[in-house]
N, C-alpha and C positions, 0 to 999 in steps of 0.2 A: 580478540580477533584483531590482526590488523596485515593487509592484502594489499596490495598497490596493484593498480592499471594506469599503464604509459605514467605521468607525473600527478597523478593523483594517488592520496591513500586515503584507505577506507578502513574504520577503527568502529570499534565500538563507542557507543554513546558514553560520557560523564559527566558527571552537572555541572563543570564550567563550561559546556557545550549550550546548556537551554539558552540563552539568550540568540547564539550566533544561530542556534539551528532555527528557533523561532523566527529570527527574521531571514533567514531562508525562506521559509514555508511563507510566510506574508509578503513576504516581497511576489513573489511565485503568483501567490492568487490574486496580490494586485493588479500586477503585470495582464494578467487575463482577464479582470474585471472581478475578480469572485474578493467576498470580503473574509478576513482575517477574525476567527470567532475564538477567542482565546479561553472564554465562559461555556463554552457550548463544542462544535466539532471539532475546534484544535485545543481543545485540553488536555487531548493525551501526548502535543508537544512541550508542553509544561511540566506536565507529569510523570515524564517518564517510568519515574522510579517504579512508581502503582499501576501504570496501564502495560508497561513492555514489560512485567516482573517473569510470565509465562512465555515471553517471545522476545524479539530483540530489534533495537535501534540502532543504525550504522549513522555515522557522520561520515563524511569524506572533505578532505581536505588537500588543498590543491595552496602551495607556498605559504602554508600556517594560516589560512584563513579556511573558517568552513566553506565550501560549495554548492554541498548537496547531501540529502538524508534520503535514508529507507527503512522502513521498517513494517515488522510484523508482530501478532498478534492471534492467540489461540480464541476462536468463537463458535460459538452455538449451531447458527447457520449453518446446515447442511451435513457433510456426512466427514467426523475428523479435519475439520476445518479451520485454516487460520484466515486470514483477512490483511492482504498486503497493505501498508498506510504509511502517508507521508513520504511517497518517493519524488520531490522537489530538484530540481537541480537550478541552478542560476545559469542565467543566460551565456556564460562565459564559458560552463562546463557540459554545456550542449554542442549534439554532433558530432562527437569527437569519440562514438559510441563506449561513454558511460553508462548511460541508462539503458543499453542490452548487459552490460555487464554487470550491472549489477542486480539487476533482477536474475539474471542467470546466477549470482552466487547467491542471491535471497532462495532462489528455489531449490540450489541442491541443500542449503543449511534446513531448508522445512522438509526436505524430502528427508535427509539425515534424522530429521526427529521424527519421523513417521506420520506424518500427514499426509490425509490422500486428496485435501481440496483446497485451493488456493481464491480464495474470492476477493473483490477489489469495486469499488465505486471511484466512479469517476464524474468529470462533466464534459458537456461535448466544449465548452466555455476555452478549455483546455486543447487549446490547437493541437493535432497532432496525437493524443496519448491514444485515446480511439485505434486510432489505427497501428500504433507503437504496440498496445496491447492485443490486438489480432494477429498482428503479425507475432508475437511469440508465442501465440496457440489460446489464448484466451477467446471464449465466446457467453453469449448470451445463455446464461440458465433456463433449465429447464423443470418441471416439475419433480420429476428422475432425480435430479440433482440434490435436492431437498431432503429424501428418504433418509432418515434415522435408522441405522441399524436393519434394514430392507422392512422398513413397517411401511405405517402410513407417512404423507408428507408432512411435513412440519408448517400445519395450517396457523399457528401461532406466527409463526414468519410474514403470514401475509401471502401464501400461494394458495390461492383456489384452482385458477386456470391458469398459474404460475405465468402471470402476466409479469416479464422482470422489472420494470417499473415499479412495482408493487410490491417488490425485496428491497427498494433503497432505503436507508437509515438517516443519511447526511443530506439534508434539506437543499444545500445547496448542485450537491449531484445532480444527474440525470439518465447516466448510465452504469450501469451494471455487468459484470465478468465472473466468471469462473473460469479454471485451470484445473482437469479431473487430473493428479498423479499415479492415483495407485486403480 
């Protein structure tokens, strides 16, 4: 894959990319105070190869340097669902709407593969994403949401009263989205 908007291009992931993308993403959560867990919730930017094998990892590159990543991933959670991750940008490639674009070409490539739920953790730590992700149609899950195959919920998940607080995974989050497609 490889797509440009205005002076940026947007490529698939390669592994002479793990370094520049990693310190994307760490730069990003220092910036807002969140810390950089390379052992723990940012192992799958290290890893690509093993955690993106079922989904995909964009880099974007703006005059040969990386900028900004996004990516996705096939999970458990809820009904044909992937889990949008790692959508970072640097400061330089903000505003300049990047990040409508490219979550809008993250979701027609997940819709392309037939999934029908888009879910994503965030922090409120994260100026801005909050309401970045409301505004493209993302809201707070709901019990509904959860159902396998129209059974029961998926009480393994952590939903009794599908409190969504109580679907986060990444310790350092505190908010919680889904995107129903299909």
């Amino acid at each position: 894959m490889n797509r440009t908007y205005r002076d940026f291009t947007i490529r698939d992931w390669q592994p002479g990319d793990r370094a520049a993308a990693a310190q994307v993403i760490g730069d990003a959560l220092q910036e807002f105070g969140l810390g950089w867990e390379p052992e723990g919730a940012d192992v799958d930017a290290l890893e690509v190869d093993t955690h993106y094998s079922q989904g995909l990892f964009w880099v974007v590159e703006q005059s040969g340097q990386v900028v900004a990543t996004a990516a996705f991933h096939p999970i458990e959670r809820g009904r044909n669902a992937v889990e949008l991750r790692k959508m970072y940008l640097k400061p330089s490639a903000r505003r300049q709407g990047l990040g409508r674009y490219l979550l809008e070409q993250l979701e027609g490539e997940i819709v392309a593969r037939g999934f029908e739920q888009i879910w994503l953790e965030t922090a409120t730590a994260l100026t801005g994403a909050s309401e970045f992700y409301e505004s493209m149609g993302y809201r707070l899950p709901q019990a509904s949401d959860l159902e396998a195959n129209g059974t029961a919920p998926l009480a393994s998940k952590g939903c009794n009263s599908c409190d969504p607080n109580s679907l986060i995974e990444t310790e350092r989050c505190d908010r919680i989205y889904i995107k129903q497609l299909a």
